[in-house]
N, C-alpha and C positions, 0 to 999 in steps of 0.2 A: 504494500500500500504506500504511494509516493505521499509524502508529507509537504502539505501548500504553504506558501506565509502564514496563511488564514493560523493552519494548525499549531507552527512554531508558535505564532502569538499567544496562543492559545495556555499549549505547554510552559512558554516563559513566563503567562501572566498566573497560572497555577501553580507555578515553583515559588513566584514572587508573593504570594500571598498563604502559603503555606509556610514561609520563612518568617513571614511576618507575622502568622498564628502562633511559632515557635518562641518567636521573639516577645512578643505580645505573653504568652505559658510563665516564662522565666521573670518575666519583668517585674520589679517589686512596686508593691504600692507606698510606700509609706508609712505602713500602718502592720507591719509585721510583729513591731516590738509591742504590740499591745495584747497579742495572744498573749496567755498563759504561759510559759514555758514550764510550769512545775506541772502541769495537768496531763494526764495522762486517758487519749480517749479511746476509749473500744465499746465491744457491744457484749451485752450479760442477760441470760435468762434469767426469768423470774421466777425463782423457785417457788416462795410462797410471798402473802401478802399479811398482813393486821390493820383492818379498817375498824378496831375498837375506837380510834380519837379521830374519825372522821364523824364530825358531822352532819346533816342531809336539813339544810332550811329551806323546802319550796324544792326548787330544780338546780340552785346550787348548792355545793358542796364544801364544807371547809373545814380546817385541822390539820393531820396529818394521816398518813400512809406507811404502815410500815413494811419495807419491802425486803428481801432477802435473795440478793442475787448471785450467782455464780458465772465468775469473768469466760468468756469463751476464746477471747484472741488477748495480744500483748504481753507485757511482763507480766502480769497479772493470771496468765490465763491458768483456768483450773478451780482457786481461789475461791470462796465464798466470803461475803462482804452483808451485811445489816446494814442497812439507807434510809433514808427518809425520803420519802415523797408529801412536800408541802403544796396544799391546795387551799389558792387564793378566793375562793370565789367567782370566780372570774371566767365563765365557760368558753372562751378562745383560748384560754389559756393552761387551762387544769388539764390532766390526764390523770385517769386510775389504772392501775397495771391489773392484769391480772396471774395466776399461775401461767406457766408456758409462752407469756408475751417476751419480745426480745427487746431491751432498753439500748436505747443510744446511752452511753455511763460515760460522766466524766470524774476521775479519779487525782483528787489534789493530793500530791507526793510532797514531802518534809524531806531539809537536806539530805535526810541520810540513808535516804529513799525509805523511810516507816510511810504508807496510810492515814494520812489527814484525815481527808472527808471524801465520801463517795457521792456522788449525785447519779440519780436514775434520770437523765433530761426529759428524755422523751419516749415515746416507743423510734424503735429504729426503722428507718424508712428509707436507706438509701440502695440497699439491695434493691427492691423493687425499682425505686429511681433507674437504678442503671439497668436493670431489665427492660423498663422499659425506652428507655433512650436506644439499647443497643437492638430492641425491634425495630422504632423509627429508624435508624439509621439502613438496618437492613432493606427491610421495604423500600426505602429512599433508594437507595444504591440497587436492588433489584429491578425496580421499577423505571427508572430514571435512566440507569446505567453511566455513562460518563459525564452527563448531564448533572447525574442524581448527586457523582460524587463532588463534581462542582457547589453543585448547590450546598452540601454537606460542608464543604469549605467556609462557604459563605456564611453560613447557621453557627460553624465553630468562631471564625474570627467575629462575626457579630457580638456573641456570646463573649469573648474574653476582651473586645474592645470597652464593651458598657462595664463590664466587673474590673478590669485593668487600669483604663483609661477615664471612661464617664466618672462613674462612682468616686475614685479618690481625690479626683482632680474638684469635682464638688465640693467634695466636704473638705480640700484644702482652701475652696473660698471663692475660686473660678467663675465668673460669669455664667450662669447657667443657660441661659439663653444662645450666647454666640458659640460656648462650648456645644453644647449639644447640637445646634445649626451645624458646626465645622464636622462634627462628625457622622450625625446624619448623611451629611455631602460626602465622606469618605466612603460609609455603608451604603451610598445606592450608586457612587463608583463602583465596590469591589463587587455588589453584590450583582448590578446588573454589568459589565463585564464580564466577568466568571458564567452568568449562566448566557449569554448573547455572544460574548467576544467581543475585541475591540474593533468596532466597524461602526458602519456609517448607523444601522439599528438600533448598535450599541449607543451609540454616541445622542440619536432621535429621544430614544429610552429616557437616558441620565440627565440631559438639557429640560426633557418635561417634566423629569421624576421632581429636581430642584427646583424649576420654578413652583409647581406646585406647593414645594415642603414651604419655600421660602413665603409662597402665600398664607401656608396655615401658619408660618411661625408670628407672621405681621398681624394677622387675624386675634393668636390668641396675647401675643405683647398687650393689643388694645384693648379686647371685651375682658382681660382678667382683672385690668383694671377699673374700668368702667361698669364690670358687674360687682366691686367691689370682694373679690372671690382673693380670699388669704390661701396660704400653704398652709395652714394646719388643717384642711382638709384632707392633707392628703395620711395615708397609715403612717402611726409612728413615725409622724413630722415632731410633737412636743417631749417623744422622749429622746428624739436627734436633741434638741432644742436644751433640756435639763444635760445633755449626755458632755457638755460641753462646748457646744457648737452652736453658739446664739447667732456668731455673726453670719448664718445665712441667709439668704433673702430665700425666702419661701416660697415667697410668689413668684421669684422667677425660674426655681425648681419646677413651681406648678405650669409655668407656660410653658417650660421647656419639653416638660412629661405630655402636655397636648400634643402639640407638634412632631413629637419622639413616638409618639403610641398609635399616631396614624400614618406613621411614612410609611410602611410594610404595606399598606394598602395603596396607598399611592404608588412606591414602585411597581408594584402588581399592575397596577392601570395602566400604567407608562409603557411597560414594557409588554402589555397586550393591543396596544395602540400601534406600538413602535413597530412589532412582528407581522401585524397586520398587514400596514402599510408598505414594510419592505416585503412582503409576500407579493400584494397586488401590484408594485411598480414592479418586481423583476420577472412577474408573466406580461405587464405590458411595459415596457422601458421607453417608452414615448407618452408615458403619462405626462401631462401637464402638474405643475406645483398645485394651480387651483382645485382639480381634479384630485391630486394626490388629499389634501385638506379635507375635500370634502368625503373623500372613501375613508380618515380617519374620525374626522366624527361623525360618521355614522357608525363606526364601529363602538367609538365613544359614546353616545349614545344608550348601545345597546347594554353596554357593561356597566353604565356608572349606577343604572337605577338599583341592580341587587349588591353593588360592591358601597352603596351606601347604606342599604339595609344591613346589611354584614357589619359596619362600623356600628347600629344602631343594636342589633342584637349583641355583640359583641360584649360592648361598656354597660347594657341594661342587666346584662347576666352578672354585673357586680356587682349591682347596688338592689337588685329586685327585691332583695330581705328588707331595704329600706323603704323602699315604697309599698312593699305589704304592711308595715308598720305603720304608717298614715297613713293608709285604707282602713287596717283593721281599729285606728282610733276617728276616725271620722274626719281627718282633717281634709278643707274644701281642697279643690286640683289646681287653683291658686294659689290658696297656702302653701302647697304642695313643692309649687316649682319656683316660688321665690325663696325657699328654704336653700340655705348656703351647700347644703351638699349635693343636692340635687342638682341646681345653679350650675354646679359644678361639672356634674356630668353631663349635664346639658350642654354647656359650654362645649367641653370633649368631645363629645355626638356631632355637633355642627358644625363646629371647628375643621373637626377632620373630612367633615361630609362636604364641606366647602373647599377644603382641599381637593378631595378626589374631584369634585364636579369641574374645578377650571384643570384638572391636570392633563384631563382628557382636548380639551382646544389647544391646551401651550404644547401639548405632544404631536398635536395633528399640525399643527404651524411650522414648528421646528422639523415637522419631519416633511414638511411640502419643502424648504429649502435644502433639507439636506441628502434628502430619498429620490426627490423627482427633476425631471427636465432635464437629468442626463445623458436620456438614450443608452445607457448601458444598464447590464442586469447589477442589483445588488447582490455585492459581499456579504453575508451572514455569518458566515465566520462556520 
């Protein structure tokens, strides 16, 4: 099989972003020296339990748990250890073990490596986690094939850009807004290159993906203020906040999280836009630009009306516990939606839905100058 430029590209730009996933792995945050170093974590079944000093008031629960676990992996393992398990009241937050459950343990070691204190954190949940990751990834790569493991790249360096890059660089103090903007623009480079290639598609894609983001990002700058909508809306913003980290601006975490939680959709658009119309100009290579425009919104069009339903179901699937709770108290649908968290998601919903509806015209424009009135077929890479 002769190998085209097209493919070199291809190959170079998936070495280049696999190195830069590696590099991205390795990369420290900042924030290293704040782990534990004396703690020691592994996972321990739960031999037995003593729920004599729990209490049961209504549907919460509080006191203590006493649990008796036996270590299965680390220094420890083999070991039986007596724990507590302390229950706040607090039902997102409390867990009861039972016999045979297997505990996430965190284990505080004394200089001389004696047994401080044992903690049963949670039940253990990362087996499953990686079971299930390592199906996605299968399926992905099954189905997709070279494609899949492209994309698969994409989804990894995504993944360690926001926990690497986003994350520490925030809470060192960073602009949230142009941070997240710059890197958004990075992720719908890598991501739509890697799955399109570098080509003129590719290039249709990225130009629409960005204008888009950069509309929702102006979007939510203005109505977060204008709706008066703070960051402590968003989870465990006020224990950021006591945790030592006053000086963030919250609200522009909050706009930044708008415009960051609908790109995924918007690249999606762009790049069904983009593929489109270099489909239809390279069966007729004497399309006209006006012509090209007008066969991407129509494609546009036809995608934007479920890929904004999609953003609406999406963001309602988080808060529906809270609008069942002002249903089930009577409150009017007024009240409803001037209530600051809802406010909130609404914002989110429309924000994003306003992005995807212009992403689809700045894709079908960008791609009349760049896809048509060539007279030669398009590259796809």
């Amino acid at each position: 099989m002769s190998v085209t430029p097209a493919t070199r590209h291809d190959y170079a730009l998936v070495l280049l972003f696999f190195l830069l996933s590696l590099a991205l792995y390795f990369l420290p945050t900042g924030f290293g020296e704040k782990v534990d170093a004396d703690a020691v974590r592994c996972t321990g079944t739960v031999v037995s339990v003593d729920d004599s000093e729990v209490g049961h008031f209504g549907l919460i629960r509080k006191g203590e748990q006493g649990v008796t676990l036996e270590i299965r992996d680390g220094p420890f393992a083999g070991q039986r250890f007596d724990a507590h398990n302390q229950l706040l009241g607090q039902l997102d937050r409390d867990k009861l073990f039972r016999p045979g459950d297997t505990a996430y343990v965190v284990i505080t070691v004394g200089g001389k490596g004696e047994v401080l204190y044992v903690n049963p954190q949670a039940h253990y949940r990362l087996g499953l986690e990686g079971l299930l990751l390592g199906l996605f990834v299968t399926l992905l790569v099954v189905f997709g094939g070279v494609t899949g493991l492209k994309a698969l790249l994409s989804f990894v360096f995504t993944g360690l850009a926001i926990w690497k890059v986003l994350v520490p660089l925030l809470l060192k103090g960073v602009d949230p807004v142009w941070l997240t903007l710059g890197l958004v623009t990075l992720l719908c480079a890598t991501i739509i290159f890697l799955v399109a290639g570098v080509n003129r598609v590719g290039l249709t894609a990225f130009f629409g993906a960005f204008l888009g983001v950069l509309t929702s990002c102006a979007l939510a700058a203005y109505f977060t203020r204008a709706l008066h909508v703070h960051g402590a809306v968003m989870p465990f913003a006020e224990t950021l906040l006591y945790a030592g980290y006053s000086h963030l601006d919250l609200a522009k975490v909050y706009m930044a999280g708008v415009f960051l939680a609908s790109s995924g959709a918007v690249m999606d658009l762009a790049m069904d836009v983009a593929a489109s119309m270099g489909e239809v100009v390279s069966r007729n290579p004497g399309l006209s630009r006006a012509e090209a425009v007008r066969s991407g919104l129509r494609v546009g069009r036809a995608v934007v009306g479920t890929m904004t339903t999609t953003l609406l179901l999406a963001y309602s699937g988080g808060y529906v516990t809270l609008l069942m709770a002002f249903m089930a108290q009577g409150i009017p649908l007024g009240s409803t939606f001037n209530f600051i968290y809802v406010a909130a998601e609404v914002l989110k919903t429309l924000v994003g839905s306003f992005g995807l509806v212009t992403v689809a015209p700045f894709t079908a424009v960008v791609g009349g100058f760049l896809l048509a009135g060539r007279g030669t077929a398009i590259s796809r890479g």
